[in-house]
C-alpha positions in Angstrom: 0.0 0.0 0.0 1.2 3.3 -0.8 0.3 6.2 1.4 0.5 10.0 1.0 -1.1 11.4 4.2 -0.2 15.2 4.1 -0.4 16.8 6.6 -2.2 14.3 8.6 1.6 12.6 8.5 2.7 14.4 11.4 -0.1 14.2 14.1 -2.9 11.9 12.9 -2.7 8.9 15.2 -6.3 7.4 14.5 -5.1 6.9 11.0 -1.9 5.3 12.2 -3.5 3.0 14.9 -6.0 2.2 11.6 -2.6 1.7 8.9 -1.2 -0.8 11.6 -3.7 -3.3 11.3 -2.9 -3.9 7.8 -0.6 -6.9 6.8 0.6 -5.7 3.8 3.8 -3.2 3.0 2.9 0.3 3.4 5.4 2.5 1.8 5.2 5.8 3.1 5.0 8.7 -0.1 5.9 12.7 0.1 6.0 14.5 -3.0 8.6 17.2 -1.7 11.2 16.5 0.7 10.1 17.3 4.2 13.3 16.6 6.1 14.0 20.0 4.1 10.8 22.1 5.2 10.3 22.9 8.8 11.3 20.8 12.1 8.0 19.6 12.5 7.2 18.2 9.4 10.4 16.1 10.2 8.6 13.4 12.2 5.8 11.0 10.7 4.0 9.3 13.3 3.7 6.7 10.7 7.6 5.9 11.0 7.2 3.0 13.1 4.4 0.9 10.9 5.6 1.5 7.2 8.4 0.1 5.7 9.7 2.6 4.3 9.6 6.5 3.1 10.4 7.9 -0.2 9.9 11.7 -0.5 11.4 14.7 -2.5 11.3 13.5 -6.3 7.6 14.6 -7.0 5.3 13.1 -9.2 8.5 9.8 -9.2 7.7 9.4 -5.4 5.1 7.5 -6.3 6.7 5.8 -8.8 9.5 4.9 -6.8 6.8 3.8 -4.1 5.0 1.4 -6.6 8.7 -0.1 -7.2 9.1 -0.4 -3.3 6.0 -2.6 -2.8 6.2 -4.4 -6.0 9.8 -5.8 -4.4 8.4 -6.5 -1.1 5.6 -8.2 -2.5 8.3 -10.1 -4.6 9.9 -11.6 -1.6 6.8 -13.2 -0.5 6.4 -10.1 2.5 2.3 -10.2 1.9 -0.3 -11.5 4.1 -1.5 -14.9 3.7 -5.5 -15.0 3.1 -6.0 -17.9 5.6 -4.6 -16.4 8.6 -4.0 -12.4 7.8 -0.6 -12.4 9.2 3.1 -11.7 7.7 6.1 -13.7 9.0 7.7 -10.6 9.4 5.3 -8.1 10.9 2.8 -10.4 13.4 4.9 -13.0 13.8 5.1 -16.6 13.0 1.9 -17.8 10.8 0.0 -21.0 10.4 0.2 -21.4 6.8 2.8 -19.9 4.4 2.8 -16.4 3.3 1.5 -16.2 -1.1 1.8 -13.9 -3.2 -0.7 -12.7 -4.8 -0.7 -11.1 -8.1 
């Protein structure tokens, strides 16, 4: 999953505590760099949930982010339909993690 949360990046926890449920990669997208805008916008409370953040190259970011999950979703990091959990995120599972494509 690719998310772009504006503003909401910095203090919306309800929509964090919602993302963290999810058992898929969630690659986190800015359009402009905001480790180069103000000290605020330095911290995402989504840091700790996604797998990564891409942010600065504009309309690429979300290129870049499609490329992101495409090669997690390559190495078998997806949920698994029976159980809804990822080996790497909710621990061990009860049946093997597919991909899905």
């Amino acid at each position: 999953m690719m998310l772009n949360a504006g503003a909401w990046t910095h203090y919306s926890y309800g929509i964090r505590d919602a993302l963290a449920i999810l058992t898929v990669p969630i690659v986190e997208i800015h359009m402009s760099n905001i480790h180069a805008r103000e000290a605020f916008r330095h911290v995402s409370v989504f840091g700790e949930i996604v797998k990564g953040q891409i942010c600065g190259f504009g309309v690429d970011s979300y290129l870049l982010g499609l490329r992101a999950a495409g090669f997690r979703v390559g190495r078998g990091e997806v949920a698994s339909i029976s159980t809804g959990r990822t080996k790497e995120r909710r621990g061990w599972a009860r049946a093997a993690p597919r991909v899905i494509r």
